[in-house]
C-alpha positions, 0 to 999 in steps of 0.5 A, spaced: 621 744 759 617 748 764 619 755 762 614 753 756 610 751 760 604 756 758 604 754 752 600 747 753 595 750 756 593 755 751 587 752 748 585 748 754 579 750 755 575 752 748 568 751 751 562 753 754 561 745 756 568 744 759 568 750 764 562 748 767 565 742 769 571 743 770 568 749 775 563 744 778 569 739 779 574 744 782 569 749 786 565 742 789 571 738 792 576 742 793 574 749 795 580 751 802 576 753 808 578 761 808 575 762 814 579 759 818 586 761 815 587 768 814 591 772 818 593 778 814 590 785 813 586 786 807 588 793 805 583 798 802 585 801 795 588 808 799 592 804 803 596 800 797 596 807 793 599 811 800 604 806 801 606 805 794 607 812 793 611 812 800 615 807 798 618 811 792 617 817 792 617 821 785 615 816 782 621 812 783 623 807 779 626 802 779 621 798 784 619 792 781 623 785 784 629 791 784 630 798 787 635 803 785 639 801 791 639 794 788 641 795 781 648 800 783 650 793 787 648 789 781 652 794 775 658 793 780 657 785 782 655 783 775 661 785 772 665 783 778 664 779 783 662 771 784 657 769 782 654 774 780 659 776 774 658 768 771 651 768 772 650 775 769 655 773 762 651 767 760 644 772 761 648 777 757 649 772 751 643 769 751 640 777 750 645 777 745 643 772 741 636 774 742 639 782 738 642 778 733 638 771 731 631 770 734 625 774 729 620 778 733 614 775 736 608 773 731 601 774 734 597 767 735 604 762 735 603 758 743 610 760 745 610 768 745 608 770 751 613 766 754 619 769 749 615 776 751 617 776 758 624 773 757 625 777 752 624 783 757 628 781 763 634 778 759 635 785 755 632 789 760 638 787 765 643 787 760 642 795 757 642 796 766 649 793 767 652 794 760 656 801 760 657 800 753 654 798 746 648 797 750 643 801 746 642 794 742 638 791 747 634 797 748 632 798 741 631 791 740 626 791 746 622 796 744 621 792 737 618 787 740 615 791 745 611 796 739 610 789 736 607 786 741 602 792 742 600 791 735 597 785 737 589 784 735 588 780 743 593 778 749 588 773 750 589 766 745 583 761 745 580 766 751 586 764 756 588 770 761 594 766 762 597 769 756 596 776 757 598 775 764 606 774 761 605 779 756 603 784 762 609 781 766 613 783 760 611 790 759 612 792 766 618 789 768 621 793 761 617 800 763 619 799 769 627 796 769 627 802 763 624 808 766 629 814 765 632 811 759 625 811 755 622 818 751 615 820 753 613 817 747 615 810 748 613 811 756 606 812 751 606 806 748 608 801 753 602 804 757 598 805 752 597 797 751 599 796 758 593 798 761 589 797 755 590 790 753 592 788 759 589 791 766 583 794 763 581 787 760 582 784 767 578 789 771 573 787 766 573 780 767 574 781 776 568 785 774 564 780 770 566 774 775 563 778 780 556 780 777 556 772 774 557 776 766 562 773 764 562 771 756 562 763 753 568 760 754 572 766 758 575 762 765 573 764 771 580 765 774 578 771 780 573 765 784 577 759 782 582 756 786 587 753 783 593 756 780 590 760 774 587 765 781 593 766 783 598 767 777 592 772 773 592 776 780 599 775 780 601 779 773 596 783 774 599 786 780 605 786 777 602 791 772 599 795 776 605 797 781 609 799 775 604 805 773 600 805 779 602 812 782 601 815 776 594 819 776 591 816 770 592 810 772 592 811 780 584 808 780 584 802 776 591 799 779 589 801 786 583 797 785 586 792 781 591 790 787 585 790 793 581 786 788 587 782 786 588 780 795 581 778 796 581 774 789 586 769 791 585 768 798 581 763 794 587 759 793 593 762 796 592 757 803 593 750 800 600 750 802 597 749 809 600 745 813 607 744 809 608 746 803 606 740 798 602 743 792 595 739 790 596 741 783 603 737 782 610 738 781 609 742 775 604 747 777 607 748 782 613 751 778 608 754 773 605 759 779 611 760 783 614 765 776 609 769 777 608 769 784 615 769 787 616 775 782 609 778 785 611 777 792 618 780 791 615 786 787 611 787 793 616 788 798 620 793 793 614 797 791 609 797 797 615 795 802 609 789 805 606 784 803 600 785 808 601 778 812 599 773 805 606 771 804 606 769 812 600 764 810 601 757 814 605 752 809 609 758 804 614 758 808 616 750 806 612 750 800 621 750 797 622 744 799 616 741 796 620 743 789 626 740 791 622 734 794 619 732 787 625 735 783 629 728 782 636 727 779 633 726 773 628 730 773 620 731 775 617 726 780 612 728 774 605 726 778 599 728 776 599 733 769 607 735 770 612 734 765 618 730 765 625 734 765 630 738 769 627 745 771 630 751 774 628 754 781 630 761 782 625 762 787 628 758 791 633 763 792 627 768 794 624 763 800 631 763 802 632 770 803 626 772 806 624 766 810 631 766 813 633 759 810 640 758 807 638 751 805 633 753 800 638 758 796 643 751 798 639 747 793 639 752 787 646 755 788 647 747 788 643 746 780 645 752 777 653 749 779 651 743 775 652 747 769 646 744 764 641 749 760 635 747 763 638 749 770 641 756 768 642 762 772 636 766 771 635 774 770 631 772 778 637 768 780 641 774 779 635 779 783 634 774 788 640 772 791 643 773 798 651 770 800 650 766 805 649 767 812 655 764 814 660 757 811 659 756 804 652 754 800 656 746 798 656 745 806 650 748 807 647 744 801 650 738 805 644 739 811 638 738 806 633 733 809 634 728 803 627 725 805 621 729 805 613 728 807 607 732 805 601 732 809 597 736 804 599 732 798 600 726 801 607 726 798 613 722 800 619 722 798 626 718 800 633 719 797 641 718 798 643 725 795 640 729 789 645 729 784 650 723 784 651 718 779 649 713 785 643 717 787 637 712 789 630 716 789 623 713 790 617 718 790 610 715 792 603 719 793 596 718 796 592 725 795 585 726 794 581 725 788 578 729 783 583 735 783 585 740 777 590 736 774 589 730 777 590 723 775 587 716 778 594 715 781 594 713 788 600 708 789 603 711 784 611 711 785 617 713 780 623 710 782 629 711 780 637 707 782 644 708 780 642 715 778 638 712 773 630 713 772 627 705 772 619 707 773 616 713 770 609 716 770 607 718 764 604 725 765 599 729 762 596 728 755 593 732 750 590 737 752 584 739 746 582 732 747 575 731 748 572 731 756 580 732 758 577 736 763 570 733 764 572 730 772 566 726 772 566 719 772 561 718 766 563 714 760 565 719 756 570 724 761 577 725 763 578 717 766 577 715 759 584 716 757 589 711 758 594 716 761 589 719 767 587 713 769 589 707 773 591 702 769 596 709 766 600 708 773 604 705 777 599 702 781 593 695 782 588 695 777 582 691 781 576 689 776 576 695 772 570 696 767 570 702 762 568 708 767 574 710 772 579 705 775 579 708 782 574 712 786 575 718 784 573 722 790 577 718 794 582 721 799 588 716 799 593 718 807 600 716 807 603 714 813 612 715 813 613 709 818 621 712 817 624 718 815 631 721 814 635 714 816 638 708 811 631 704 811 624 708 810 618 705 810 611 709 807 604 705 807 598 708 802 593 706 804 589 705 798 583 702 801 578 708 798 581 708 792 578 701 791 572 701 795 567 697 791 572 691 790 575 691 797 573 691 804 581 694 805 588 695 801 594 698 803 601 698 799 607 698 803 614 701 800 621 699 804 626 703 801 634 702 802 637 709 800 644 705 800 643 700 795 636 703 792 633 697 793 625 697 793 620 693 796 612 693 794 607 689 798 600 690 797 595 687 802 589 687 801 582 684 804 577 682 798 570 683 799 569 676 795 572 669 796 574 669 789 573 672 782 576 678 782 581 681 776 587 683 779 592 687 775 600 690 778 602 695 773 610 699 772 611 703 766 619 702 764 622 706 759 628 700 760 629 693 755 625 688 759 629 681 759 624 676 763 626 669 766 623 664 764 620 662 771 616 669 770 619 670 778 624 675 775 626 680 770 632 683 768 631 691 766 638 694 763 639 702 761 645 703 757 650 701 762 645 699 769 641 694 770 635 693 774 633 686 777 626 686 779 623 680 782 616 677 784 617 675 792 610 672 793 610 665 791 603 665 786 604 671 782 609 672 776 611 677 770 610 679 764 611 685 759 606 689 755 605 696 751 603 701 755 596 701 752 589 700 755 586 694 757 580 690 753 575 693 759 577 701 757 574 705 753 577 707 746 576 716 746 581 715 739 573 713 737 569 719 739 567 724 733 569 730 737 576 727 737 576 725 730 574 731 728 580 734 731 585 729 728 586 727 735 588 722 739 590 720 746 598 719 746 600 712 744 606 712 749 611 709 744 617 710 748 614 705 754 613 699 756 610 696 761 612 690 767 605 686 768 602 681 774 595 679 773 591 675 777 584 672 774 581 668 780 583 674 787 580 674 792 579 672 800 582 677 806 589 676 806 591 677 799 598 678 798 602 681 792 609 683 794 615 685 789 622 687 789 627 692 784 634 693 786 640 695 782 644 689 780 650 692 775 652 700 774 657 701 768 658 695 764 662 697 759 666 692 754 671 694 751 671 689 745 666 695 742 666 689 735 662 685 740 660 690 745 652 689 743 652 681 744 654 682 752 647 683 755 645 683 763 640 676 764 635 674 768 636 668 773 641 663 770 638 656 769 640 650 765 636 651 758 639 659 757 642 661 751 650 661 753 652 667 748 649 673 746 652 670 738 651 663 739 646 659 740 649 653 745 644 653 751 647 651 758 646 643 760 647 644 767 647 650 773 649 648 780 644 649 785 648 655 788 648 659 782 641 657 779 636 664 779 642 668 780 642 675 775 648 674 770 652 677 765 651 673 758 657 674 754 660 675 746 664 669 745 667 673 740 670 676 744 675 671 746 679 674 741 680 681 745 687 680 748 687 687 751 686 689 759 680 689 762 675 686 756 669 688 762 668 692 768 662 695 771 661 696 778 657 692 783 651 696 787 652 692 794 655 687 797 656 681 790 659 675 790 662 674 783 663 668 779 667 667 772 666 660 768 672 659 765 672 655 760 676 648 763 679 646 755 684 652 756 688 649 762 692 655 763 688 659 767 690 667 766 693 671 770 687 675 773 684 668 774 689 666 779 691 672 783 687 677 786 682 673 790 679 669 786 678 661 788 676 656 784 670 653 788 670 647 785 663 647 782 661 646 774 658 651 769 657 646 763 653 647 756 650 643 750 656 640 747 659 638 754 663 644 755 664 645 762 666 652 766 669 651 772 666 657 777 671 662 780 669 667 785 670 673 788 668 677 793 666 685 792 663 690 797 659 695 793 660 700 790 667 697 787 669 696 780 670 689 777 675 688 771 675 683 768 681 681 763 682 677 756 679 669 755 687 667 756 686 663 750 682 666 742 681 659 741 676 657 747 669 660 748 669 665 752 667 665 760 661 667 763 659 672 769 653 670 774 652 675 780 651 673 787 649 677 792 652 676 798 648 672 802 645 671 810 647 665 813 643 663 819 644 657 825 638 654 827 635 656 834 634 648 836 634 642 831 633 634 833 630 629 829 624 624 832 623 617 832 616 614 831 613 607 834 613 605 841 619 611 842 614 616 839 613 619 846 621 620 847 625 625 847 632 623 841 639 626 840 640 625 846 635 630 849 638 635 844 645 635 844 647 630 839 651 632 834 647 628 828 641 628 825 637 621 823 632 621 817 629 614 815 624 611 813 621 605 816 618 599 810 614 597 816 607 600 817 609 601 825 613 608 824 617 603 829 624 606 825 621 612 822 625 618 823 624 625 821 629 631 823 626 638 825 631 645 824 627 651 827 630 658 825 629 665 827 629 669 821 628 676 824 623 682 821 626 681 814 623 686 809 624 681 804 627 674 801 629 673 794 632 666 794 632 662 802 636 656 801 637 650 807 644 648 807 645 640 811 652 636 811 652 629 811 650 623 807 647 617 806 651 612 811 647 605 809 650 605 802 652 609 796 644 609 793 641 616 792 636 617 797 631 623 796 630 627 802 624 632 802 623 638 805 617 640 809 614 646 813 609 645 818 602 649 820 603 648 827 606 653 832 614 653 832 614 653 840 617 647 839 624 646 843 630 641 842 630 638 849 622 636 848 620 635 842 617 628 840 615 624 835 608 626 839 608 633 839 612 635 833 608 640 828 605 638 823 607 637 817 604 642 812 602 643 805 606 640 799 614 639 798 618 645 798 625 642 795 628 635 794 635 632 794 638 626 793 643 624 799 649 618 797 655 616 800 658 623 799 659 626 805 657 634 803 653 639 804 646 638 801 642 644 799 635 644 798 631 651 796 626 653 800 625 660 798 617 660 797 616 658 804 621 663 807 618 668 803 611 668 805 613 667 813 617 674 811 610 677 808 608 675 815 613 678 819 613 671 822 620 670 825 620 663 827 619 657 822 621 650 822 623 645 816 621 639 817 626 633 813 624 626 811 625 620 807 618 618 804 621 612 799 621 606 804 629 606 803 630 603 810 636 607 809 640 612 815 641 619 812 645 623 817 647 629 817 650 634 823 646 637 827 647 645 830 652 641 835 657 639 830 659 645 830 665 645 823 658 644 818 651 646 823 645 646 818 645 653 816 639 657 812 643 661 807 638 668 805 639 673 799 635 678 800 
C-alpha cells in the first residue's frame, strides 16, 4: 500500500558510488528545459514573510491546509452533514484505535514516519471536532511528539525523505494545535521542529549549492525527480507553521524562497498534460506532499506564486485516475500493485474547477475498501459539487486517456464494474529515475480481473539497483527492469541491456473514447541494433475486452535472429496441444489467448531470466548482504520464441479475450474436477476424473474453447448443476450423452436443437451436440445429467460466428476450352471440380470463390463452407483447398482456365466429398489470417481435385441462392 510507500525507499541510496550514478543518470537524460517554462513570480524572502503575516494576522492559526474559518464549518459538518459525518467517523475510529492499541514510534523502524504523520493529522482532527472526551487525542499526540523529538536523526540510511514526514507531522500538530498547547509544548515541538528538521534542511540547501554535501547525502535541491519536490514540499510546510515568529522568521523565509527556486528543477514535467515520467506510484508518492504544500500555500500566504498554474498540473489527476485500474496500479515502472486513495484529487478539483476529478474520488472512497478510505485531506479538501450530483458527474469521465509526456495510453469500459475491461500500454524514454526497459509493455485486464501483470520494482538494497549505465554490472541486470521482465519482445538478447536504454519510444492513439481503440508503439529505437524498424500495435474492444497484438518488424538480417514474445500471468496456464491456443482461468473466469499468425506457437514458463542474462544473485556485494533479486514465485509467464527470425515483414500477431466469467458448479464434491479448456480436439481427456480421451470431434466444434466436466457429478440432481456467463455473442453446445434416451427438460426446451452432430469418446460412447445461442453478457444454467448412471455431458463454447458470400465464384475448364469463360458466363448455379486421367487437362476443372473480408482486425478460425456432392458415384473424393499469389482482380463473368491466378503455396485444408448432398467444410483459417494481417480485403480460394478420379464434384454456386458457398469467420 502506497501510504507506506516511503518505507521502500529508505536505504536507497547507502553510497558514494551510487549517487554519483544515479545523478549523472538522471541530470544527463532528463533535466526539463526550465528556461522555456516558467511563468510565475519568484518571491523574495520579504514578500512571502509579508504575505504570511497578511494572510494571518496575530499569528493565526490555524493556516495549514485549514483556516479558522474552514474548521468552524467542519465541527458542524463532521458531526452533521453527508459526507463529511461518515468520513469523519471512520478518522475518529481509526484515532482511536491509535489512543488505545498502537505503541509509540521506535527510532529507526522503516515505517515511522509514515505513522508519524497519520498519526498527527488523524488525532489532530478528531481533538478539533470532538467536544468531549477529547483530550485523549491531545495527549497521545504530544507522547509521540515528545518521542519522536527524542530521536538521535530524522534522517535514516541519510534519507531526507523521512524527515520530510516527520517535519509534516510536526507542523500540522503545532499548527492544527496552537491554542490548546502550553507554551512549554509549543517549545518542544519547535524546538525539534527547527532543529532536526529545517536547520538540517537549509544546511543540506546550502551544501548543494556551494558543491559540500557530505558521502552518501542525496542531493535532492538540484535533482529533478520527486525527491525535489517533495523535501521542498515538507519543508515548506514546516516553515509556514512558525514562519511569523521572529526567531524563526529568517530561516523559514528563506527556506520558502529557496525551496521555489529548487524545485523549478522539477516542477515542469507535467507539461503538457499531466503524465508523470516517474510512474503511477511516485506519482502518488509526490502528490502527499505536494497537493498538502500547495493547499498550505493558499491558506497561509492566499498564493501560490503562478507555480501551481504550470502547464500540465492541471490534468496531472487524471493521470492518477488513468493508471488506477479496477484492481489496482497500471504498475509501470517502480510502483507497486494495489489499490490506492487519491484525496488530491479533490484539491484539483476544487482549485481547477473540475467536478470530474472529485467525481472519481467521491466515487473510490464509495466503494467502501480500507485501502480507498476517506482520509484527514478528503474531509479538508472536499467541495459539493457544483451542480447534479458526483454519481452523474462521474458518469462524464473520459474512460480512455493518452499521455504525451509518458507515452502512456490507456483504454477502458468503466472503472469499477465486475465486467471492466482495461489495457494500459507505454512507450516513454529510457533511463528515467525509476524506469524500467519496458517499452511495449502492457497490463490487461477483463471481466473485471487482471490477466497480464507488470512485475514492478525489486529490492532496492540490491547491488547497482540504481546504476543506469548499460555495463555488465548495473540496474539492467536484474530480471524485473529488464525486457525479458516485461510484457514485451525480447530480440537477440545477451547479458547488458535488452532494449536501447536511451530510447525514446512514441505512442500513436489511432482511436479513442469509441468501442474499437487502436495505439501503435513504435519500438523501432528500443531494438536499433537488430532491427531496421518494429511497431507493436494494440486493437482493444472495450465491450467484449478483447486484445490483439501485432508485432512488425523489419529485421536487418535475412535470418538468424532469436526472438522472444513475453506475458507475465498470475492465471493457471492450460495450452492446447497445437500450441496455437491456451486457456488462462482465475477463479471463476477464463482467459482464451491465441496465436493468429500462422508460424508461431505458445509455451509456458517461470517467470525467470533467460540463459543469456546475467545472474546478480552471484555478485559478492549481493552475497554479502543475503540478497537476491526477486524470484517472482507468484508468476508465470506465456512464451513465443523464434531461433531463426528475420527478413522485412516479420509478423507476430496474438489475441486474449475473456471467453467464461462466474463458472460456478454447485456440485461443490466435485466442483475441482470442472476446468475451462483450451481447443477441443480428438485425443483430450474427457473428464476432469476419468481418463476416457474423445475418439472424434466434428469439424465445426474442433478448436473451439470448452468446459471439461466432472463425471461425477451425474449424481448431482439438483438445478442448475453450472452456470456461468458469456462474455460475447456464444454458441453454446451440451453433448449429452446418446445412452440416456430421455433427454432432460432443460435440454428439450428453451432454445436448445439438436444439431444432428456427434461428440464420440474412447469406448465409443457417443454425444450428440445441443446448441444454444446466448448473446453476452447473459448467464447460462445448466441442469442435472437426467440420469446418475451415464456420463455426464460436455460444454464447448462457440462464438457466434461471421458468414460471408462470396463476391464472384465459377470454375474453370482446361484443354481446348481453356480460354472460355464457364458457368455460363458466371450465372450457373454449380460449380464443377474434376480431374482429367489425361494429361491434356481437356476435362479439368477447377472452382474459384473470391470473398471481401473487409479491414478485420483479427480472425481466430475462418472456415469455407460449399454444398454439394460427388455426383459420379458414392467414392470419397479428396477436394483440396488452395490460395493463390496472384491478383484478385479476377471477375466471374472472365475468368478462364487461362487467366485465372495461380495457385500459391501448400494445400490448406482437404475434404472427402461422397454422394451425400451437404455442406463440406474445409478450415482455411491460416490463410485468412495472414490476408487479415495484411489488410488485404480480397482473397480467393481455389477448389480442386489432384487424385486422377475422372469423377464430378459439384457444389452450389453464390447463385444457388438456398445453400451459396459461405466463409464462416470467429473473430
Amino acid at each position: 500500500m502506497l501510504k507506506n510507500h516511503r518505507k521502500v525507499l529508505k536505504g536507497v541510496l547507502t553510497s558514494t558510488l551510487i549517487l554519483a550514478m544515479l545523478m549523472t543518470a538522471l541530470l544527463t537524460t532528463y533535466l526539463p528545459n526550465v528556461s522555456a517554462a516558467p511563468n510565475f513570480y519568484r518571491p523574495s524572502a520579504a514578500k512571502i514573510l509579508q504575505d504570511l503575516q497578511a494572510t494571518n494576522p496575530n499569528y493565526q492559526h490555524p493556516r495549514l491546509m485549514l483556516t479558522p474559518a474552514k474548521l468552524t464549518q467542519l465541527k458542524t459538518d463532521c458531526k452533521n452533514t453527508e459526507p463529511y459525518k461518515t468520513w469523519y467517523t471512520g478518522i475518529k475510529n481509526s484515532a482511536i484505535d491509535i489512543v488505545n492499541n498502537q505503541p509509540l514510534l521506535t527510532e529507526g523502524a522503516s515505517v515511522s514516519p509514515d505513522k508519524m504523520l497519520n498519526s498527527a493529522f488523524k488525532l489532530s482532527l478528531a481533538y478539533l471536532v470532538e467536544t468531549s472526551n477529547r483530550d485523549r487525542f491531545k495527549t497521545r499526540l504530544y507522547n509521540e511528539i515528545v518521542n519522536v523529538a527524542g530521536f538521535s536523526d530524522w534522517e535514516e540510511n541519510e534519507s531526507f525523505l523521512s524527515t520530510t514526514d516527520y517535519i509534516m507531522a510536526f507542523a500540522i500538530a503545532y499548527d492544527w494545535l496552537y491554542s490548546s498547547w502550553t507554551s512549554t509544548e509549543k517549545t518542544t515541538i519547535r524546538t525539534a521542529l527547527v532543529n532536526k528538521g529545517l536547520q538540517k534542511g537549509r544546511d543540506q540547501l546550502d551544501q548543494s549549492a556551494n558543491g559540500t554535501l557530505p558521502d552518501g547525502v542525496f542531493d535532492w535541491p538540484s535533482c529533478s525527480h520527486n525527491w525535489n519536490m517533495i523535501c521542498n514540499s515538507g519543508i515548506g510546510i514546516g516553515a509556514l507553521a512558525i514562519a511569523d515568529e521572529s526567531a524563526y522568521s529568517s530561516l523559514c523565509s528563506g527556506l520558502l524562497r529557496d525551496g521555489f527556486l529548487s524545485y523549478e528543477n522539477f516542477i515542469v514535467h507535467f507539461a503538457p498534460d499531466g503524465g508523470y515520467f516517474e510512474g503511477p506510484a511516485y506519482w502518488r508518492f509526490l502528490n502527499q506532499t505536494m497537493v498538502p504544500y500547495f493547499s498550505s500555500l493558499m491558506t497561509a500566504l492566499g498564493t501560490h506564486y503562478g507555480y501551481l498554474d504550470l502547464e500540465g498540473i492541471n490534468r496531472t489527476g487524471y493521470f492518477g485516475i488513468a493508471m488506477m485500474t479496477k484492481t489496482g496500479w497500471n504498475n509501470t515502472q517502480d510502483s507497486g500493485y494495489g489499490i490506492t486513495s487519491m484525496p488530491g484529487l479533490f484539491f484539483y478539483g476544487s482549485y481547477f474547477s473540475d467536478p470530474k476529478l472529485s467525481a472519481y474520488r467521491y466515487k473510490q472512497i464509495g466503494l467502501g475498501l480500507s485501502d480507498t478510505a476517506a482520509e484527514v485531506l478528503d474531509v479538508l479538501w472536499y467541495t459539493p459539487p457544483p451542480s447534479g450530483t458526483y454519481d452523474s458527474i462521474f458518469n462524464t469521465l473520459d474512460l480512455d486517456y493518452y499521455f504525451e509526456n509518458s507515452q502512456d495510453a490507456i483504454f477502458r469500459n468503466n472503472f469499477f464494474g465486475s465486467d471492466s475491461n482495461y489495457v494500459g500500454i507505454n512507450g516513454g524514454k529510457g533511463n528515467v529515475n525509476h524506469g524500467h526497459l519496458d517499452a511495449g509493455s502492457f497490463v490487461y485486464e477483463a471481466a473485471g480481473v487482471r490477466w497480464v501483470y507488470d512485475l514492478g520494482k525489486d529490492n532496492y538494497d540490491l547491488s547497482k539497483n540504481f546504476s543506469y549505465g548499460d555495463a555488465t554490472q548495473s540496474r539492467w541486470s536484474y530480471y524485473r527492469y529488464r525486457a525479458e521482465g516485461h510484457n514485451t519482445l525480447v530480440i537477440n538478447p545477451t547479458a547488458l541491456a535488452d532494449q536501447n536504454i536511451s530510447a525514446t519510444i512514441p505512442v500513436t492513439v489511432n482511436a479513442i473514447n469509441q468501442t474499437n481503440v487502436k495505439a501503435v508503439v513504435d519500438l523501432t529505437d528500443a531494438y536499433a541494433s537488430s532491427v531496421n524498424s518494429a511497431t507493436r500495435t494494440m486493437n482493444f474492444n472495450k465491450d467484449t475486452g478483447k486484445l490483439v497484438l501485432t508485432d512488425k518488424i523489419s529485421f536487418k538480417t535475412a535470418s538468424g535472429n532469436t526472438l522472444y514474445w513475453f506475458m507475465h500471468t498470475k492465471a493457471a496456464i492450460n495450452i492446447a496441444p497445437d500450441g496455437k491456443s491456451a486457456i488462462l482461468t482465475q477463479g471463476d473466469k477464463a482467459l482464451r489467448v491465441t496465436v493468429l499468425d500462422n508460424k508461431h506457437t505458445l509455451s509456458s514458463a517461470p517467470a525467470t531470466p533467460l540463459a543469456t542474462s546475467p545472474n546478480p544473485n552471484t555478485w559478492p556485494a549481493n552475497i554479502s548482504k543475503g540478497l537476491t533479486q526477486n524470484a517472482n514465485a507468484d508468476y508465470n509467464k506465456l512464451v513465443i520464441s523464434a531461433t531463426n527470425a528475420g527478413g522485412s515483414n516479420y509478423l507476430l500477431r496474438v489475441s486474449m479475450k475473456p471467453v467464461v466469467d462466474q463458472l460456478t458448479v454447485n456440485d461443490a464434491a466435485n466442483a475441482s474436477d470442472w476446468s475451462v479448456q483450451p481447443g477441443i480436439q480428438a485425443g483430450d481427456t474427457q473428464y476432469g476424473d476419468r481418463a476416457q480421451t474423445l475418439a472424434s470431434v466434428p469439424a465445426s466444434l474442433a478448436g473451439s474453447p470448452w468446459i471439461r466436466t466432472a463425471n461425477d457429478s451425474k449424481t448431482y440432481t439438483s438445478n442448475p448443476l453450472v452456470s456461468f456467463k458469456v462474455t460475447e455473442d456464444t454458441e453454446v453446445y451440451v453433448a449429452h450423452n446418446d445412452l440416456i434416451t430421455t433427454k432432460p427438460s432443460w435440454l428439450t426446451s428453451g432454445g436448445w436443437t439438436d444439431t444432428g452432430e456427434d461428440i464420440v469418446n474412447s469406448d465409443g460412447t457417443v454425444y450428440s451436440a445441443y446448441k444454444n445461442t446466448f448473446t453476452a453478457g447473459s448467464t447460462v444454467s445448466l441442469g442435472s445429467n437426467g440420469n446418475t448412471s451415464s456420463s455426464l455431458y460436455m460444454i464447448v463454447l462457440k462464438p457466434v460466428s461471421v458468414a460471408i458470400g462470396p463476391t464472384d465464384d465459377n470454375f474453370t475448364k482446361g484443354g481446348s476450352d481453356a480460354t472460355v469463360v464457364q458457368g455460363s458466363g458466371g450465372t450457373a448455379t454449380f460449380l464443377m471440380i474434376k480431374d482429367d486421367p489425361n494429361s491434356s487437362e481437356l476435362y479439368d476443372r477447377k472452382a474459384y470463390i473470391k470473398f471481401n473480408i473487409g479491414q478485420m482486425e483479427s480472425v481466430e478460425k475462418a472456415v469455407l463452407r460449399v454444398y454439394g456432392y460427388n455426383n459420379t458415384d458414392a467414392t470419397p473424393v479428396t477436394i483440396r483447398a488452395y490460395g493463390t499469389g496472384g491478383s484478385n482482380d479476377w471477375t466471374e463473368s472472365t475468368i478462364t482456365w487461362a487467366n485465372a491466378p495461380a495457385v500459391s503455396g501448400s494445400v490448406l485444408s482437404t475434404a472427402a466429398v461422397t454422394d451425400t448432398r451437404q455442406y463440406y467444410e474445409f478450415d482455411v483459417s491460416p490463410y485468412v489470417r495472414s490476408r487479415s494481417v495484411d489488410s488485404k480485403a480480397l482473397l480467393t480460394i481455389v477448389l480442386c481435385d489432384e487424385d486422377v478420379a475422372n469423377k464430378t464434384v459439384t457444389f452450389n454456386s453464390k447463385e444457388y441462392t438456398a445453400k451459396p458457398p459461405e466463409l464462416v469467420i470467429i473473430r
